[in-house]
VEXPAVEX-141078 format. One record per residue (C-alpha): x, y, z. Coordinates in steps of 0.05 Angstrom, whole numbers, padded with zeros to 5 digits, always signed. Layout:
XYZ;...
end
This chain:
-03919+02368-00743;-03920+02395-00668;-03940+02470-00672;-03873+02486-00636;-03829+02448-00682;-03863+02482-00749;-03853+02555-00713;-03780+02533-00705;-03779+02513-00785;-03813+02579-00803;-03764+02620-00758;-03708+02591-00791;-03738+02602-00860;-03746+02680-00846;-03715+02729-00884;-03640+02744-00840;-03627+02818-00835;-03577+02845-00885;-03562+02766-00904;-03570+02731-00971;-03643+02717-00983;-03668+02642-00991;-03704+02606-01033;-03770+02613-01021;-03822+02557-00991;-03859+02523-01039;-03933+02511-01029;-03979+02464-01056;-04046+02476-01066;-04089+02403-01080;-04157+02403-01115;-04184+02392-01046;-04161+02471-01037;-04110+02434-00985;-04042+02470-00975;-03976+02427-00971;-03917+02471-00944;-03858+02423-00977;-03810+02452-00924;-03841+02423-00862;-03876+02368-00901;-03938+02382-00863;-04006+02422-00890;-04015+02489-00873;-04076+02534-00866;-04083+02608-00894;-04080+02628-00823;-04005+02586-00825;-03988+02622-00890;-04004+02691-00864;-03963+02672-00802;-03913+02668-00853;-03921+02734-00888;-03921+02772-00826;-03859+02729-00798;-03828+02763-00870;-03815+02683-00894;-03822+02691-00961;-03863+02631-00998;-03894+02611-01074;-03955+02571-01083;-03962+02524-01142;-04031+02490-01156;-04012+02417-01149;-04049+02382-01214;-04022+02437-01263;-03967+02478-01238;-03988+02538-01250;-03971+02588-01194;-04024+02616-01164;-03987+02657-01097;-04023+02721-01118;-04097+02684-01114;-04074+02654-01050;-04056+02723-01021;-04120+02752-01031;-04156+02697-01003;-04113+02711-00944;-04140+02791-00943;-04211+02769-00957;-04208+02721-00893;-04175+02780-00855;-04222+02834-00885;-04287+02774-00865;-04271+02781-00787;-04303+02837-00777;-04263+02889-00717;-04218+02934-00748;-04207+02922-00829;-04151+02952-00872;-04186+02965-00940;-04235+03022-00931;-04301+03009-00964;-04289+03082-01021;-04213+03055-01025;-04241+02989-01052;-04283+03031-01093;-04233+03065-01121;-04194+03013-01131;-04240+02971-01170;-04255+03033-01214;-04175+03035-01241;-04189+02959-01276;-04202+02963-01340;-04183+03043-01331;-04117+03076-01374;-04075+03082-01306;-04087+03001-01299;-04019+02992-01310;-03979+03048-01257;-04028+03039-01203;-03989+02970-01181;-03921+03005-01181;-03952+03070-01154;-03994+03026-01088;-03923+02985-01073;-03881+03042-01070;-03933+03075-01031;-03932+03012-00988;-03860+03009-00983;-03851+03084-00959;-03903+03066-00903;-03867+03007-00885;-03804+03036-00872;-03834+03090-00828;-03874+03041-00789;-03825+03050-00722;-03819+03116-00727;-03902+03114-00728;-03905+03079-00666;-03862+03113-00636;-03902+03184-00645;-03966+03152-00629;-03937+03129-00568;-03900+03176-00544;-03933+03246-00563;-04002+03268-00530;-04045+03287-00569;-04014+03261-00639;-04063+03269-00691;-04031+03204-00740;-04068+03233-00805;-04022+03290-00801;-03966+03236-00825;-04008+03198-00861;-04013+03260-00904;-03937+03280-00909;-03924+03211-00927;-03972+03214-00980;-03933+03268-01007;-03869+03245-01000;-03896+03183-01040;-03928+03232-01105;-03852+03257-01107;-03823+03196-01109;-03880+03192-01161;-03870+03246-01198;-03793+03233-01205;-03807+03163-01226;-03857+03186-01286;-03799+03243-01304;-03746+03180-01319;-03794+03164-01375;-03813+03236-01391;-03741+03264-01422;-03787+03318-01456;-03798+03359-01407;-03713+03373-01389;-03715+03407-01453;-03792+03454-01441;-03786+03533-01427;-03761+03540-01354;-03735+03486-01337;-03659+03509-01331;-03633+03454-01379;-03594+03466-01425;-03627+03479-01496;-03692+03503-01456;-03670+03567-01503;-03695+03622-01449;-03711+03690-01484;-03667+03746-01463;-03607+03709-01442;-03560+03757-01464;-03520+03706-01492;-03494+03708-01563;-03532+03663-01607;-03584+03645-01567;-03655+03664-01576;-03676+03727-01555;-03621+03754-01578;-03622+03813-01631;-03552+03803-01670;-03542+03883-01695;-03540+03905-01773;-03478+03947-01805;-03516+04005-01802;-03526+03998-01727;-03599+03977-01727;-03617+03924-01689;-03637+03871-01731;-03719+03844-01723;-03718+03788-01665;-03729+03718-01699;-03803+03684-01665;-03789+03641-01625;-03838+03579-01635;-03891+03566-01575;-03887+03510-01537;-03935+03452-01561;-04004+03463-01520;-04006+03386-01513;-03995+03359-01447;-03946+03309-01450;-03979+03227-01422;-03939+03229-01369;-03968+03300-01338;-04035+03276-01348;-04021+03219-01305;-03986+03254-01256;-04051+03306-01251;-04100+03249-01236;-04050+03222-01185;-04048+03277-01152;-04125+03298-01153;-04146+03225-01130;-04091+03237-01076;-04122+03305-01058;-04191+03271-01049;-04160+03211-01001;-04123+03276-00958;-04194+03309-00950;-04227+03235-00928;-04170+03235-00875;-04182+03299-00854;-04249+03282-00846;-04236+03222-00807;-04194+03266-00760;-04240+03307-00741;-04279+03255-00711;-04296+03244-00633;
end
């Protein structure tokens, strides 16, 4: 197929703004590592395919012989070819590093939801990025980079509290049957009920809070340390001529 015909296909297979979302393009992949696109009945190279991605036309790849889908391999293949050009890469060499370090690692499973909502906040500020860097003199973009950052450990932090309902109920937090001490309520603790004789009546103990740090905290803390340490390699970078 003509390169201006297929361009046409993939136009009209892109995502339409605020319409329903198609089915996505199916993808072959043949044991000769040859992609089919089954749309435009026509192979495709990774460079076609990331064409596609950045074009927002969404796609699945199947391997051909036994249909297993295999659209997350093909994506990375896609970043390794991108990563392999050499210029200006994406993936930092201690990012990688870091990365790499959370397989096999206790946080395996939130780092994916933790990177695409991370990714997602970034994406949706992506104009208004452009639009400082072109416009201001003298824009220093790690300054967003970091308030972004934050913005994203709050969206974070609210996220792990939805599967934390523990902590509505800790010392402090204002909800009610935190059971504050010296309320001045009746029949709360804290609260001396008085004797017949006028006495006040011994104050009940009221039981400590449990010293263990709920799983959801501890995650939370190493979130936010790792993010500390990738704020202080941006400021770093920054500071650079």
């Amino acid at each position: 197929m003509r390169e201006p015909e297929e361009r046409r296909v993939m136009a009209e297979q892109a995502v339409p703004e605020g319409g329903p979302k198609p089915a996505p393009v199916v993808i072959k992949k043949y044991a000769n590592r040859r992609l089919y696109n089954t749309a435009t009945s026509a192979y495709v190279t990774l460079e076609h395919l990331s064409q596609m991605v950045k074009d927002k036309t969404d796609f699945v790849v199947y391997d051909a012989k036994t249909g297993d889908e295999i659209t997350r391999s093909v994506l990375t293949q896609i970043i390794f070819e991108e990563e392999s050009k050499g210029g200006q890469t994406l993936l930092p060499i201690p990012f990688l590093r870091q990365l790499i370090s959370f397989y096999g690692d206790s946080l395996q499973g939130v780092v994916p939801q933790y990177l695409e909502m991370s990714m997602s906040q970034f994406a949706r500020n992506q104009e208004q990025m452009r639009s400082y860097m072109q416009n201001a003199f003298g824009f220093n973009p790690f300054q967003q980079f970091e308030t972004m950052g934050k913005q994203n450990m709050a969206m974070f932090e609210q996220a792990m509290r939805m599967f934390n309902p523990f902590r509505a109920g800790q010392p402090g937090s204002g909800q009610p049957g935190s059971g504050q001490p010296g309320s001045g309520q009746p029949g709360q603790p804290g609260q001396a009920a008085p004797m017949a004789n006028g006495q006040e009546a011994p104050k009940p103990e009221t039981p400590s809070a449990s010293p263990a740090t709920p799983q959801g905290e501890v995650v939370i803390d190493d979130l936010k340390r790792k993010l500390d340490e990738l704020q202080n390699q941006l400021a770093l970078l920054s500071k650079k001529p």
